[in-house]
C-alpha positions, 0 to 999 in steps of 0.5 A: 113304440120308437116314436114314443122313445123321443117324446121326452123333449128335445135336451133328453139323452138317449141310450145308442140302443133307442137311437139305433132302433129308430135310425135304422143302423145297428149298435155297432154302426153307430159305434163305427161312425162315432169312430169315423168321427161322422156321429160322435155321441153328445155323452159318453160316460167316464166310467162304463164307456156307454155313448148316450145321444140326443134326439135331434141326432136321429136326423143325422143317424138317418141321413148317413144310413141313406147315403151309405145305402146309395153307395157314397164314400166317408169322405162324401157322406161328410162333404154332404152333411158339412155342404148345405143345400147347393153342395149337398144337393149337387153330391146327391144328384150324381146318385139320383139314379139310385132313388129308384130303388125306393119302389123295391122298398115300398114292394118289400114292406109290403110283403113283409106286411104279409109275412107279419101274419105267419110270424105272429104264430112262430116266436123264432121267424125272422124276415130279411132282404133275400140279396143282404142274406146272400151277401153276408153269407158270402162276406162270412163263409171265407173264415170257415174252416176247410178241414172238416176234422171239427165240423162246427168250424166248417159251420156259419153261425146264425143268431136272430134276436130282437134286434138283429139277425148276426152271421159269424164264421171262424177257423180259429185263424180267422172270424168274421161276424156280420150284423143285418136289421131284421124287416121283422125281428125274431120275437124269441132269440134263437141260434144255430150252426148251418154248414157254409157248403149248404148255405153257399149253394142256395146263394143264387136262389136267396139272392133272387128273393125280395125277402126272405123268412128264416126260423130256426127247428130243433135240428135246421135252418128254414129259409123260406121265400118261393119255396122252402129250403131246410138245411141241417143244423151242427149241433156241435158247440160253437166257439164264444167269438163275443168273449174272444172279441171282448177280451182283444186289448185296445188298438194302439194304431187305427188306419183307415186306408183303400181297399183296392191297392191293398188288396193288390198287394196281398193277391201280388204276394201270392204265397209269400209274405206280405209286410206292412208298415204303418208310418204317419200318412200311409201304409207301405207294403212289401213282398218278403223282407226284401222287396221294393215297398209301395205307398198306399196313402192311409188316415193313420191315428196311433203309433208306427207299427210293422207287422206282416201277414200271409194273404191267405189269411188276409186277401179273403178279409179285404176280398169280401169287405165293402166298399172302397175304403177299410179300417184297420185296428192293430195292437201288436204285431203278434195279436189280431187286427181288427179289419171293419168295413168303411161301407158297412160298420157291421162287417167285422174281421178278424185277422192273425199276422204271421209273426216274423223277426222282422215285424218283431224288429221294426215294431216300437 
């Protein structure tokens, strides 16, 4: 069915929906490797900002996917692509160990071979990688809320549609929403909220599986691989993150800066305030108002900016993004920034800063 998408012949767009499917990537990692400048679109229309591509761009699409899987930096992944044959292969080399994780993959597939048998008689399973599941529930879960007084904030929201399978947590402070493609997609798109405590404690089991098949019933969660875990579902309302993250105003400064340093700093804060300034090649940080401020060399595109944050909030956001590089998207120093992954397009967190008379002062 994909391969029938690109018969058109080779001048024919087609919409980031078809490309995503046939390179593998989600829609949003071909929005934020449109914004790494790594796969613009050949068309973007002027009045509904859809991104339309080529079919000779699933090439490329593949390629990225496969260096990022095996761990390669943005600045790599582009010395790659611009290298030719001599460059590019000498990148590749230094991470030819990883190619033995092509044997896994051909085991997985078959397996899911096996599974395609159970799903054809229930619309609402789902397979995915064991350790992926594992790794988003952790990415997701630190955004949950610790106070249970509204149980579905201490919840992790699962979504399976036809394309993807999409955790999100939040506590009104924080969201977190992260994007895996399905080994199998869910023939009829389901929901619920499981809570982050039950699901953590199933981490090491879910990490140790191949591949794991996960359903929805009316009132849990059922994760299958060697044996059959159920966790209870809150049946609570969930929040509406899509509108929330619908209606942020456009980011008037993007920074894409290392996680590493940043991350330091906010952990070095502890519980006092961290400041941050955005000039036109770094990010300096300082603890409280007065503090000595360190460089953090950053990609800055947009306005200077000032803002500060309590790394409570921002410390789990940078701790579970991947990679060694993240991107900031920030709009004011009173509304959230927007923290993606550099290593995985479909992390996406949300982060409130601490609104102070200094960022206000500082801030154009």
């Amino acid at each position: 069915m994909i391969e029938s998408e690109f018969e058109d012949g080779p001048d024919e767009l087609v919409t980031i929906g078809v490309l995503a499917r046939a390179s593998g990537l989600t829609a949003t990692a071909l929005r934020f490797y449109d914004d790494c400048g790594l796969l613009p679109p050949a068309r973007v229309d002027s009045s509904s900002g859809y991104r339309y591509y080529t079919p000779g761009q699933r090439e490329r699409a593949v390629t990225i996917r496969r260096l990022r899987e095996i761990g390669m930096s943005l600045e790599t992944v582009a010395a790659v692509l611009a290298g030719g044959v001599e460059v590019g292969g000498r990148l590749l080399d230094e991470h030819v160990a990883e190619l033995e994780r092509r044997a896994h993959e051909a085991a997985a597939a078959a397996e899911a071979i096996k599974y395609a048998l159970r799903a054809e008689s229930d619309p609402h399973l789902v397979a995915v990688g064991g350790r992926e599941f594992a790794e988003a529930i952790e990415q997701v879960r630190s955004a949950t809320a610790r106070d249970a007084s509204i149980a579905v904030l201490t919840g992790i929201l699962i979504e399976a549609d036809g394309d993807s399978v999409v955790l999100t947590a939040t506590d009104r402070y924080r969201l977190t929403t992260r994007s895996l493609v399905p080994a199998r997609a869910a023939a009829r798109p389901w929901s619920l909220v499981v809570s982050a405590a039950d699901l953590a404690a199933r981490i090491t089991r879910l990490r140790e599986q191949e591949q794991i098949l996960i359903s929805s019933i009316a009132d849990a969660l059922v994760l299958t691989g060697t044996e059959e875990i159920r966790c209870p579902a809150i049946t609570e309302p969930y929040p509406d993150y899509r509108r929330m993250l619908a209606e942020l105003p456009p980011a008037r400064t993007r920074v894409v800066v290392a996680r590493d340093p940043l991350l330091a700093a906010a952990e070095e804060a502890g519980t006092r305030t961290l400041h941050c300034v955005i000039d036109a090649d770094a990010l300096r940080t300082s603890i409280g108002q007065n503090g000595p401020a360190h460089r953090i060399p950053a990609a800055v595109n947009g306005i200077r900016s000032a803002l500060a944050f309590d790394p409570g909030t921002l410390s789990p956001a940078l701790r579970t993004a991947v990679g060694p590089e993240i991107m900031l998207d920030i709009t004011a120093p009173d509304q959230p920034v927007v923290i993606r992954s550099a290593a995985a397009g479909d992390l996406t967190t949300l982060a409130m800063p601490t609104r102070t008379s200094t960022t206000q002062k500082d801030h154009p």
